[in-house]
C-alpha positions in Angstrom: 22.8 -20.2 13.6 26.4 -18.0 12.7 26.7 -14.8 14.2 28.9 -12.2 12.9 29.3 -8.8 14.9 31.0 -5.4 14.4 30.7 -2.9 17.1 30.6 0.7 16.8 29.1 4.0 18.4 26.1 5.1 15.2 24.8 8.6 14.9 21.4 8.1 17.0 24.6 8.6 20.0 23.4 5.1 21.6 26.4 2.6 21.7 25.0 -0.5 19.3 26.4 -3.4 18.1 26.2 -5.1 14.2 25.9 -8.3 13.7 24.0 -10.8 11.1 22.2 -13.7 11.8 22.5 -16.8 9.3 18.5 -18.1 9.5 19.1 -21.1 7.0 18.0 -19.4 4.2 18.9 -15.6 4.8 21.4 -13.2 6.6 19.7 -11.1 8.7 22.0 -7.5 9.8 20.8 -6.5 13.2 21.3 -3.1 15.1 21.3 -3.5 18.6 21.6 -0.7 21.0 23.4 -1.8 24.8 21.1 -1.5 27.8 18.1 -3.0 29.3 14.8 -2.9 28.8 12.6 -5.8 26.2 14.2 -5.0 23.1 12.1 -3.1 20.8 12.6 -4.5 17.0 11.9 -1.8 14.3 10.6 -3.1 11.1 10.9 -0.9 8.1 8.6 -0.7 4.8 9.3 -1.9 1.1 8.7 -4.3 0.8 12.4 -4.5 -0.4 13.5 -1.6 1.3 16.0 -0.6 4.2 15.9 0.0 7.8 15.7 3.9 8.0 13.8 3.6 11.6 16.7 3.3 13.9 18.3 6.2 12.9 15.2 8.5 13.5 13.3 6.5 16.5 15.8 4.6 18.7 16.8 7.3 20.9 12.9 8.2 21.8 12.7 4.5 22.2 15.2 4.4 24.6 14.2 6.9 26.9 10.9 5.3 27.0 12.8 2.3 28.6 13.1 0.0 26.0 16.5 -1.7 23.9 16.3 -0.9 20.4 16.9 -3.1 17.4 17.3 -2.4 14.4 16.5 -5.0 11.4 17.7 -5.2 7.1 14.8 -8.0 6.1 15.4 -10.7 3.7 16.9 -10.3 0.4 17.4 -6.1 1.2 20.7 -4.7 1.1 23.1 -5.7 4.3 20.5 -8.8 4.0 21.4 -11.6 1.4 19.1 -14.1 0.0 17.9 -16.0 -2.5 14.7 -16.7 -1.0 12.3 -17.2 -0.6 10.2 -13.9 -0.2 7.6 -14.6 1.6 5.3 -13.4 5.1 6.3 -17.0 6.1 9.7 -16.8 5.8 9.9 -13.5 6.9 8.0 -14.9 10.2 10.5 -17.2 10.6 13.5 -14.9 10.7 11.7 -12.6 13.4 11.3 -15.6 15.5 15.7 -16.2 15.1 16.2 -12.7 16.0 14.4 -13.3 19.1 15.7 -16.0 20.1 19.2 -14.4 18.8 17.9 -11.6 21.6 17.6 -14.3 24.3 14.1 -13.2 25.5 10.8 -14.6 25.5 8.9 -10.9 25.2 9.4 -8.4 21.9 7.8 -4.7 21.5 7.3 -4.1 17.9 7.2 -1.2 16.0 6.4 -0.7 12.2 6.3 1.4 9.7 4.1 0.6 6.3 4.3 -3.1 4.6 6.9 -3.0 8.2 3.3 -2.1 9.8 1.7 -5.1 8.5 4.5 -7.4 8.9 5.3 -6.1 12.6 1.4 -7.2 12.8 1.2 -10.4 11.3 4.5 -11.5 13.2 2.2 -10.4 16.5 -0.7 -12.4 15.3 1.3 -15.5 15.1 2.9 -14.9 18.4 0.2 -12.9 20.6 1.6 -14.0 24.0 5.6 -13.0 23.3 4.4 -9.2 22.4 4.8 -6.7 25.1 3.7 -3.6 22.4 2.6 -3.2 19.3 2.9 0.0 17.4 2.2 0.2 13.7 2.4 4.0 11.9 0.7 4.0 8.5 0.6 0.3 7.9 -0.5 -1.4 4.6 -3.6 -3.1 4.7 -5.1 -6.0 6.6 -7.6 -7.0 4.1 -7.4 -7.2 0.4 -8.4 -4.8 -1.7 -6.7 -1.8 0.2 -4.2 -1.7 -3.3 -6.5 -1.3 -6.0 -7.7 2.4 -4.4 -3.7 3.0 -2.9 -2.6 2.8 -6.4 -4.8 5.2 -7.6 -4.5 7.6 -5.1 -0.7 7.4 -6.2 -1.9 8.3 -9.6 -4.2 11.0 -9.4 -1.4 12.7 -7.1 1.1 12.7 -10.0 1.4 16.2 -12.4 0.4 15.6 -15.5 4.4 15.2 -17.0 4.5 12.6 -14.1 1.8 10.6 -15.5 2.9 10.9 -19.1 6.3 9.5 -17.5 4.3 6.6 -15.3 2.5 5.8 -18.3 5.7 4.9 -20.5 7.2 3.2 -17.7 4.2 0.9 -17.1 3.7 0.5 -21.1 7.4 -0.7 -21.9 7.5 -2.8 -18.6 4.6 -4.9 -19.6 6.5 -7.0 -22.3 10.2 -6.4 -20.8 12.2 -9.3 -20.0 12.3 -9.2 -15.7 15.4 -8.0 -15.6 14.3 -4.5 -17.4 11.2 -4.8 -16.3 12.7 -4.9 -12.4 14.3 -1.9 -13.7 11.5 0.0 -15.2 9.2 -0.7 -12.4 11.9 0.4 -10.0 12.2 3.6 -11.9 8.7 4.2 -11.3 8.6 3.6 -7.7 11.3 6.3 -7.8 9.4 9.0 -9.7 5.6 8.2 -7.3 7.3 8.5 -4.0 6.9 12.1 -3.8 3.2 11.4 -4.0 3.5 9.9 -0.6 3.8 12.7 1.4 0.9 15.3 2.5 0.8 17.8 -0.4 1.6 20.4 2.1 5.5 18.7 2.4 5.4 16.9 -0.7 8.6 18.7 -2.5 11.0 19.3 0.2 11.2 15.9 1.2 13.4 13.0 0.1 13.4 10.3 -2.5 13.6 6.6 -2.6 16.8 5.6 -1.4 16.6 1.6 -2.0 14.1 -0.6 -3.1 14.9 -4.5 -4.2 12.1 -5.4 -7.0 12.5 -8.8 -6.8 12.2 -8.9 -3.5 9.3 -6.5 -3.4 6.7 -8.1 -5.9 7.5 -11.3 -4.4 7.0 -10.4 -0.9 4.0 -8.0 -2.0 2.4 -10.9 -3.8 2.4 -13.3 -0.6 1.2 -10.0 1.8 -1.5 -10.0 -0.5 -2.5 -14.0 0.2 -1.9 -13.7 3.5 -4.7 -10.8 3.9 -7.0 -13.5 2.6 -6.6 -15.7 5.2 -8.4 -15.2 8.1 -5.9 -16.9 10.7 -3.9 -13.7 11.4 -6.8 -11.7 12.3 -7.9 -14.4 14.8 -4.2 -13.8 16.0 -4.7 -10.1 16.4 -8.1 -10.2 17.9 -5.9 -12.3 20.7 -3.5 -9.7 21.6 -3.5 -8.6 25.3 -0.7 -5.9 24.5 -1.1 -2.2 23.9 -1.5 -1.4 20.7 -1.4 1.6 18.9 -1.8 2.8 15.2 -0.6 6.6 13.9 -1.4 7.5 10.8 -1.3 10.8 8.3 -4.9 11.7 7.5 -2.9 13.0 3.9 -1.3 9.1 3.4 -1.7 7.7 0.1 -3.2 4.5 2.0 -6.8 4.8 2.1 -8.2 5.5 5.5 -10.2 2.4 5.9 -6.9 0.7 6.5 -6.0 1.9 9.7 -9.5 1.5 10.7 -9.6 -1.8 9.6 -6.7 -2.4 11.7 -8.8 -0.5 14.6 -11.6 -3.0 14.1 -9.4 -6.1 14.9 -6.8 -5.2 17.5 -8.5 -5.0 20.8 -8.7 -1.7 22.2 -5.8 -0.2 20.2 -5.2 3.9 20.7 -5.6 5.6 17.3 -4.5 8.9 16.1 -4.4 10.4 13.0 -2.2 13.6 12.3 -2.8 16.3 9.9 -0.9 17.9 6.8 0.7 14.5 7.2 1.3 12.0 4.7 2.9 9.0 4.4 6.4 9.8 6.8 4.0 11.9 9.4 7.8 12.1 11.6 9.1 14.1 8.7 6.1 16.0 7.9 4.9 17.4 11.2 7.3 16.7 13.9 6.2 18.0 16.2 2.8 16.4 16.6 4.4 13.1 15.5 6.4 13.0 18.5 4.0 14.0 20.9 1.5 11.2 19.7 4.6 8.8 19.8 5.2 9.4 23.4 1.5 8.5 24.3 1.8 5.6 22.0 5.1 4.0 23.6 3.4 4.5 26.9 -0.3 4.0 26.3 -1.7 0.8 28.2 -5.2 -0.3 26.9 
């Protein structure tokens, strides 16, 4: 495994280190804060996206005693791959960070698709999991999408629609390279949609999002719900476990209860006039179920 590292001080005010990890088949970039404590591994949504959790939880994390690490997945920028995209080879980088770590225990924390991969990575390793936390996770069985996507729709304004429309129209016979582009452009224009409509317009866009690597790993999330093996994992978690959610998400409700159903004993809480980013939509109330999650004990 080839390590490269850069060390600077970043703007959560924690010293951290850079480095990337070479798992075989990808380059995973890694944020680690210095201290003690069972590092804490942060794993952000997309699929295809960027980590945007460190910047915005490590500090809390810290100063509820744990090491925070930041983590680019496959084939996202600061990440390079050519695959493949997949839960299993996603699985297998997590287990090279940790080892990369040097420790046999990992808390988890996740946010979206990160919320189901943070999960499945659990499921598949139920005794090296010291915490889970997962804040408006995608779903743990299939057919979560089918009512996701139209909640998505039926958010839009009606020039929105008009717009998703033509973008879903001239996608559907585009060679992948525009069609990448196209469907990209309308992730861009629905993300708006993802927050409560009490924040909805003063909140930001889409910063990044890989399509390649987002179908591809969105396809094999989906396959892996199907299975029943990784609920069998979760059912077998002796961790704390928690799951936040906005009670204004786009994801359908049922999801975090479905994820209430398997985990054993989990603390839920769902926060109002919040959608999708509850930490930028209510604060307050975010952080103060937070700090019960990070310290809740079953």
């Amino acid at each position: 495994m080839r390590i490269t590292r850069s060390n600077k001080r970043g703007t959560s005010k924690l010293r951290t280190k850079t480095i990337n990890i070479d798992t075989g088949t990808a380059s995973i970039r890694l944020r680690i804060a210095e201290g003690e404590g069972t590092p804490l591994l942060f794993f952000h949504g997309g699929p295809g996206g960027t980590d945007y959790l460190f910047k915005f939880f490590a500090v809390r994390v810290a100063k509820a005693g744990y090491r925070p690490v930041g983590m680019i997945q496959r084939g996202c920028p600061g990440s390079p791959s050519d695959g493949p995209f997949t839960v299993e080879a996603s699985l297998d980088d997590f287990e090279c960070v940790r080892k990369t770590l040097e420790t046999d225990r990992l808390a988890l924390l996740g946010h979206s698709y990160g919320g189901f991969l943070a999960a499945a990575y659990a499921a598949m390793n139920p005794s090296r999991i010291e915490r889970l936390i997962l804040v408006c996770p995608s779903g743990a069985r299939p057919g979560w999408r089918r009512d996701f996507e139209s909640e998505i729709y039926r958010r839009l304004s009606d020039e929105e629609k008009c717009e998703y429309d033509r973008l879903t129209r001239e996608a559907e016979n585009a060679p992948y390279e525009k069609r990448a582009e196209l469907l990209s452009n309308r992730a861009h224009l629905t993300i708006f949609s993802y927050y409560s409509p009490h924040h909805r317009r003063e909140q930001p866009g889409l910063a990044n999002l890989t399509w390649k690597v987002h179908e591809e790993l969105r396809n094999s999330a989906e396959e892996w719900c199907a299975t029943p093996a990784w609920e069998h994992g979760l059912e077998r978690l002796t961790c704390p476990s928690a799951i936040l959610y906005g009670e204004d998400d786009v994801v359908p409700i049922t999801v975090p209860g479905e994820y209430a159903e398997i985990l054993p004993h989990p603390l839920v809480i769902g926060l109002e006039k919040c959608g999708h980013f509850p930490w930028m939509e209510e604060a307050d109330a975010f952080w103060t179920a937070f700090d019960e999650a990070i310290k809740y004990q079953g």
